[in-house]
N, C-alpha and C positions, 0 to 999 in steps of 0.2 A: 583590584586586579583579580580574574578569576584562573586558574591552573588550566590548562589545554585538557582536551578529552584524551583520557587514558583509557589504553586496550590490555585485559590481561588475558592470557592463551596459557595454552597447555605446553607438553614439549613437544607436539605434533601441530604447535600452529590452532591448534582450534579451539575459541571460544571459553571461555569459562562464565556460564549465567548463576548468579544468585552470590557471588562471594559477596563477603563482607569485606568493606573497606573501611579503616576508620585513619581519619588525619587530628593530631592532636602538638597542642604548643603550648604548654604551660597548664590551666585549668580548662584553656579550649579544645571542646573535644567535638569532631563532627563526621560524623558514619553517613554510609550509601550500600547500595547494592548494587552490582554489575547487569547490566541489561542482556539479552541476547546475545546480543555481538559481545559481548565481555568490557562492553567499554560503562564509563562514567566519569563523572564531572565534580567538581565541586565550588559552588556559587560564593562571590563576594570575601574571598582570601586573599591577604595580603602581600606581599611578596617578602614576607617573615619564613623562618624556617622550619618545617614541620614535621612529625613523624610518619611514615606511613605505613599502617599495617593492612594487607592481607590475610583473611584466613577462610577458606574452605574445605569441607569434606575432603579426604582423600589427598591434600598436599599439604605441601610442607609451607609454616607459616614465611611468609615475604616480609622484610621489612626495609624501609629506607628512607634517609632524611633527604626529603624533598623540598626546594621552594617554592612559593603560592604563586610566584607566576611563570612557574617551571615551563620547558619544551613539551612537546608531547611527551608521554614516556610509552612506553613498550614494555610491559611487565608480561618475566615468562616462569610461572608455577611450577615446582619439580614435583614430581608424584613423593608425599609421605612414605618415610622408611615403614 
């Protein structure tokens, strides 16, 4: 089962390209980068439960335990104190 395309944005709704995401469950660990539109995927996940972090330039790190065959999610980045 593969997790839905997830979108992360800013607090104005727009975009975030290049974060790092990485999903991790025990010793497995599996990173992407957000495309243009801010979204990305992650191939051939289980519907085990995962960690997931965000981190990019200029915000504050996201994190949240997700499952592998989660809903969409809608992830929204606060600007770094």
């Amino acid at each position: 089962m593969t997790p839905r395309l997830t979108r992360i944005t800013d607090q104005n709704g727009a975009a975030i390209q290049g974060a790092n995401v990485t999903l991790r469950r025990g010793a497995e660990v599996l990173t992407t980068t957000t495309d243009a539109e801010g979204r990305f995927t992650f191939q051939n996940t289980i519907g085990e439960k995962y960690a997931l972090t965000v981190t990019t330039s200029g915000f504050s790190v996201f994190t949240q335990e997700v499952s592998g065959g989660a809903n969409d999610l809608k992830i929204l980045l606060s600007v770094a104190d």
